[in-house]
C-alpha positions in Angstrom: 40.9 47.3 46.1 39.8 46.5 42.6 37.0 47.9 41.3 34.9 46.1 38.7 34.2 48.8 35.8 32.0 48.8 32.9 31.7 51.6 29.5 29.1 52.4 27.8 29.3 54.4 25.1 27.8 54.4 21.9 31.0 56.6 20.3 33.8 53.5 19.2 36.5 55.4 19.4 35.8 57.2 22.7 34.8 54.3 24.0 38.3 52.6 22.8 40.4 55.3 24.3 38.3 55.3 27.9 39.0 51.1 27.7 42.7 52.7 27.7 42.4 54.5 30.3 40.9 52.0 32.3 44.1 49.6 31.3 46.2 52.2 32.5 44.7 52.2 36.1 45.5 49.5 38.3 42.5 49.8 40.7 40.4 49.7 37.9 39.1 46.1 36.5 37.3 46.5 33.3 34.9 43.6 33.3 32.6 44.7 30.2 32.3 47.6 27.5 29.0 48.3 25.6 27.8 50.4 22.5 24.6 50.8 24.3 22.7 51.2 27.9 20.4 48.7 26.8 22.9 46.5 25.7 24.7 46.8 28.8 21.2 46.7 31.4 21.2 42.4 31.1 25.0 42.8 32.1 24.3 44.9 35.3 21.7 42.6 36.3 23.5 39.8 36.9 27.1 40.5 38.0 28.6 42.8 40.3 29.6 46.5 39.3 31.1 48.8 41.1 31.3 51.6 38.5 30.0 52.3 35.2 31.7 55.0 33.1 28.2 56.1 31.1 27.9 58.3 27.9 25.0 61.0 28.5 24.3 61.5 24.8 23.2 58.3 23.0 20.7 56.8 20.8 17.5 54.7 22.0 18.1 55.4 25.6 20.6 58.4 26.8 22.9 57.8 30.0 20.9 59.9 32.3 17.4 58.3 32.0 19.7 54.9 32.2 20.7 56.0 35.8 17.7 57.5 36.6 16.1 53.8 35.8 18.2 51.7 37.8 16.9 50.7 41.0 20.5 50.1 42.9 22.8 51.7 40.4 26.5 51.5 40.7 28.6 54.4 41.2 27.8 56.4 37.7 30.7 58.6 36.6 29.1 60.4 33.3 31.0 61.2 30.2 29.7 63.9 27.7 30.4 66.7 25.5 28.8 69.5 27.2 29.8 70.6 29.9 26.3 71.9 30.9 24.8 68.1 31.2 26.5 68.1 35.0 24.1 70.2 36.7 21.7 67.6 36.0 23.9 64.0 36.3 24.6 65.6 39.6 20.7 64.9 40.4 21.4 61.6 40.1 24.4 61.1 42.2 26.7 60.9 40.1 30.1 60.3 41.6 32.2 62.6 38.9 31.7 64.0 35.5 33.9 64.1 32.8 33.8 66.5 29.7 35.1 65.0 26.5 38.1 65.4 25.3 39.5 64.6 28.9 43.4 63.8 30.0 45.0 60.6 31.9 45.1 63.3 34.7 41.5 63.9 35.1 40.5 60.4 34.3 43.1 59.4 37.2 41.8 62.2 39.6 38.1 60.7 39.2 39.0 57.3 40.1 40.8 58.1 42.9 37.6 60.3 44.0 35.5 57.0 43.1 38.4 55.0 45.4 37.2 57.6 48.2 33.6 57.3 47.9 33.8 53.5 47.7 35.9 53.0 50.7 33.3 55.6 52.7 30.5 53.3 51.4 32.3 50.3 53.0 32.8 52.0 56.6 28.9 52.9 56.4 27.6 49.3 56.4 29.9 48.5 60.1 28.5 46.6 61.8 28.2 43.8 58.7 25.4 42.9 57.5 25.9 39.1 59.0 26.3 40.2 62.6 26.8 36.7 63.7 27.5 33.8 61.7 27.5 30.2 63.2 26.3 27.2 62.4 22.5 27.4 63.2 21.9 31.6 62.8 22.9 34.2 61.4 21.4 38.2 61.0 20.7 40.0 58.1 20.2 44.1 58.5 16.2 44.8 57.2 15.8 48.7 57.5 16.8 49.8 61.1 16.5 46.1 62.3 18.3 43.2 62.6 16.5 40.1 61.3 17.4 37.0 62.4 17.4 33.5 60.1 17.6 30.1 61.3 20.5 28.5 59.0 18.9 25.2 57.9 15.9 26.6 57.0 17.6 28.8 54.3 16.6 26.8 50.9 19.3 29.2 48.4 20.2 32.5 47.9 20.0 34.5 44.9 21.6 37.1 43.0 19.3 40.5 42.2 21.0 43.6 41.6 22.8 44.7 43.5 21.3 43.0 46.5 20.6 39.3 47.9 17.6 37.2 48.1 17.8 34.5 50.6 14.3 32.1 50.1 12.9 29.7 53.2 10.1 27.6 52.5 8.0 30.0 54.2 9.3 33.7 53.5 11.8 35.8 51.1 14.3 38.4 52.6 16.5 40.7 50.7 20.2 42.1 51.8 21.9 44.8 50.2 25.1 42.8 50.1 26.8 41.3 47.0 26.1 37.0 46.4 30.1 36.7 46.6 30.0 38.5 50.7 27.5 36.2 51.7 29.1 33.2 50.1 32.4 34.8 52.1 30.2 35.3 55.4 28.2 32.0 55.5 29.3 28.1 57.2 31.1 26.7 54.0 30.5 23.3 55.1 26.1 23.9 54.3 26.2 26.6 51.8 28.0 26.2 48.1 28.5 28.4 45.4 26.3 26.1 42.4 25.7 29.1 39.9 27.1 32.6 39.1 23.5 34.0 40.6 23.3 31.2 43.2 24.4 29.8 46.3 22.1 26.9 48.0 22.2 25.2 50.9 23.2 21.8 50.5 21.5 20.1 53.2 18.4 20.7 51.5 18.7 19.2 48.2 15.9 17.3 47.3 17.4 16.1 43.9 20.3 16.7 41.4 20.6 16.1 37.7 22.6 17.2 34.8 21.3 21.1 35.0 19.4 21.5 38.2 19.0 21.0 41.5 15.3 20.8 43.1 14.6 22.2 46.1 11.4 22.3 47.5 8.8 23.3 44.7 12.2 25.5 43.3 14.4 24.4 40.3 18.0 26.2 40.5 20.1 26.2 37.5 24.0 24.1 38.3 26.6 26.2 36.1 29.1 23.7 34.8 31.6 25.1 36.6 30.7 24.3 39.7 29.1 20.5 38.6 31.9 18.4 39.9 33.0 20.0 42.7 29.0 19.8 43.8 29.3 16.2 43.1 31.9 15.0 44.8 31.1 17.6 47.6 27.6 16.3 48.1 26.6 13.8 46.3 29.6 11.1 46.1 30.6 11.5 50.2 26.8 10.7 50.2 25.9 8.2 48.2 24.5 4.4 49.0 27.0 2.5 46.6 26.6 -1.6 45.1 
């Protein structure tokens, strides 16, 4: 397991010595540090967190109003220097506390608590969220229902949050699944990866240039990345030649 971490803390050298930490932990995968919850809110938007390590007391905007403002947070482990902050990051379900000035030890004991909780959250989704993937359907879990979604009318999916949006011409659903599962989950032979927010389905292309690709009255950004292997995936296997 390797869990994508973030810092935020507004304190340099605390926030030097938790990037340490984090080194020193092999589950851990530190994929951004930040001075600043606003700094880091663009950050969380887009790409997949697992857990942020957040400073209670700073400037602006302090840790706990952060967490209280995110919509499908991460798993939050709070740092501060008063000890009486926990009562009310607990409120917020946060996964551990720390009290500054903390040791390897405790650092190590709240990641492996974090492992725990992560590995429970994964049992909790069984049955997937794709229940059955083939060529023509596949399910996504809406509530307390199973909602089923005809594969070629799916246009693209879309990164938000911490969750999915799949767009049809006629409707938008929302999973609450990471972009890279579904991309795991779905036929690879109609549905490619084109942007680090997007996958589309590539049946339904209606045209391609440099930046974009057009589908239906939708624009979707082509990262350059994944430009040539969308080329000679789609385009040159398809293309009426001299």
């Amino acid at each position: 397991m390797s869990i994508r971490t973030i810092i935020i803390d507004d304190d340099a050298i605390w926030r030097d010595l938790t990037t340490e930490f984090v080194k020193m932990n092999t589950l851990l995968d530190l994929v951004g540090t930040f001075d600043s919850a606003i700094a880091a809110y663009p950050f969380l938007m887009k790409e997949k967190v697992d857990l942020v390590l957040l400073d209670v007391e700073m400037p602006q905007l302090d840790g706990l109003k952060f967490a209280k403002s995110l919509t499908h947070p991460p798993l939050i482990v709070f740092i501060t220097s008063h000890a009486e902050s926990a009562v009310e990051g607990f409120e917020v379900a946060a996964t551990d506390f720390l009290v500054k000035p903390f040791t390897f030890e405790r650092f190590f004991k709240m990641t492996e608590r974090v492992r725990q909780t992560l590995a429970a959250n994964t049992e909790s989704l069984s049955p997937p969220q794709y229940e059955s993937i083939n060529d023509n359907y596949f399910f996504i879990r809406s509530n307390n229902s199973f909602v089923k979604i005809n594969t070629n009318e799916v246009l693209f999916i879309k990164a938000m949050e911490n969750f999915i949006q799949i767009v049809t011409p006629q409707q938008k659903y929302t999973a609450l699944i990471p972009l890279s599962t579904a991309e795991e989950q779905l036929p690879s032979d109609k549905f490619m990866r084109v942007h680090r927010s997007y996958i589309v389905n590539a049946q339904n292309i209606s045209v391609m240039n440099k930046d974009h690709i057009i589908m239906d009255e939708f624009n979707i950004p082509i990262s350059e990345q994944y430009r040539e292997n969308i080329l000679k995936t789609i385009i040159e296997s398809n293309l009426l030649k001299k």
